[in-house]
C-alpha positions as CSV (number, residue, x, y, z in Angstrom):
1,X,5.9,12.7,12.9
2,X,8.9,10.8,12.1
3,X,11.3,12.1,9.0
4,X,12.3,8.9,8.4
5,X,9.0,7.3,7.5
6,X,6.1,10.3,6.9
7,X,2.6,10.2,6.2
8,X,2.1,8.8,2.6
9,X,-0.3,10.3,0.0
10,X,-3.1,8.0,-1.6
11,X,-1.1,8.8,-5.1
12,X,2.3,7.4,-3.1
13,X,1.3,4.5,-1.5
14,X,-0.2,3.7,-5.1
15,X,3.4,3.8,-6.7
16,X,4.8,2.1,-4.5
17,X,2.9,-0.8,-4.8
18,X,3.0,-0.5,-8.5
19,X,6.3,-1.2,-7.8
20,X,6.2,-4.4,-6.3
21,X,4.0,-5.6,-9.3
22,X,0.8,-4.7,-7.1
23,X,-2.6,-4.6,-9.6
24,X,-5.8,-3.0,-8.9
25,X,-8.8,-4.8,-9.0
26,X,-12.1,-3.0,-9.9
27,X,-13.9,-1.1,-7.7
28,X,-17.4,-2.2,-6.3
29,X,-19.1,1.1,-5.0
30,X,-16.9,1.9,-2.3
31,X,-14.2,3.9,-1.5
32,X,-11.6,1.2,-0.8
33,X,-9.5,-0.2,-3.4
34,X,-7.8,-3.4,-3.3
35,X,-4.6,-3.9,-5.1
36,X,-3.5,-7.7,-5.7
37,X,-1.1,-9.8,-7.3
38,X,-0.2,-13.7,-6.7
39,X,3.7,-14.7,-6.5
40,X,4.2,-18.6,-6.7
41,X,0.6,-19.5,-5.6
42,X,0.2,-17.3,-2.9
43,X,-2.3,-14.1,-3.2
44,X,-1.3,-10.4,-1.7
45,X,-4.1,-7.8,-1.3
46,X,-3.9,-4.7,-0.1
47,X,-6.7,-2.7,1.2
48,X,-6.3,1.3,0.3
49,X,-9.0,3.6,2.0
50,X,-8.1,6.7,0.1
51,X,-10.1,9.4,1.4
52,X,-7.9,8.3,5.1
53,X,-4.6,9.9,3.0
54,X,-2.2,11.3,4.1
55,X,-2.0,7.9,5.7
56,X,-0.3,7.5,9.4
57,X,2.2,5.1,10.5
58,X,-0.4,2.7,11.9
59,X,-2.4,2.5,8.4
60,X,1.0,2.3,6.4
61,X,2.5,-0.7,8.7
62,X,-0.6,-2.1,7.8
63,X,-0.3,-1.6,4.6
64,X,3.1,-3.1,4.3
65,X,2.1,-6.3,6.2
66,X,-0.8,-7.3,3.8
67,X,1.7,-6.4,0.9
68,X,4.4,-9.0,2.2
69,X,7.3,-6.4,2.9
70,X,8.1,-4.8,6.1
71,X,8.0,-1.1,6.6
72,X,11.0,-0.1,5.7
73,X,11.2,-2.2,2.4
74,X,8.0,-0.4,1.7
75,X,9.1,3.3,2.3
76,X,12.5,2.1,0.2
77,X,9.9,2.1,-3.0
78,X,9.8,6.0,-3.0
79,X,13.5,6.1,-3.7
């Protein structure tokens, strides 16, 4: 486990993408949530599997690549 990016909480990774102007859409029966928003014509969704939290550097680069941002920028949310 890495200090300088740990595992994120479900309630974390929901902040951050808050953050970036993220919106959830509503849920269809299933434990994944998808968060969305649409900057100059092009759409961003995020998929969040919440019972998977904490989440582990694989899911969270994931994460950050389907939200447009890399890693780091992602992580610098929490700040």
């Amino acid at each position: 486990m890495s200090s300088v990016y740990p595992p994120l909480t479900c309630k974390q990774v929901k902040q951050i993408l808050s953050s970036f102007g993220f919106n959830p859409r509503p849920q269809k029966g299933t434990s994944h949530e998808q968060w969305v928003k649409t900057v100059s014509g092009e759409r961003f969704k995020v998929t969040v599997d919440c019972p998977k939290a904490p989440f582990g550097q694989d899911l969270i680069s994931s994460m950050a690549k389907q939200a447009g941002v890399t890693k780091k920028v992602f992580y610098s949310a929490l700040k």
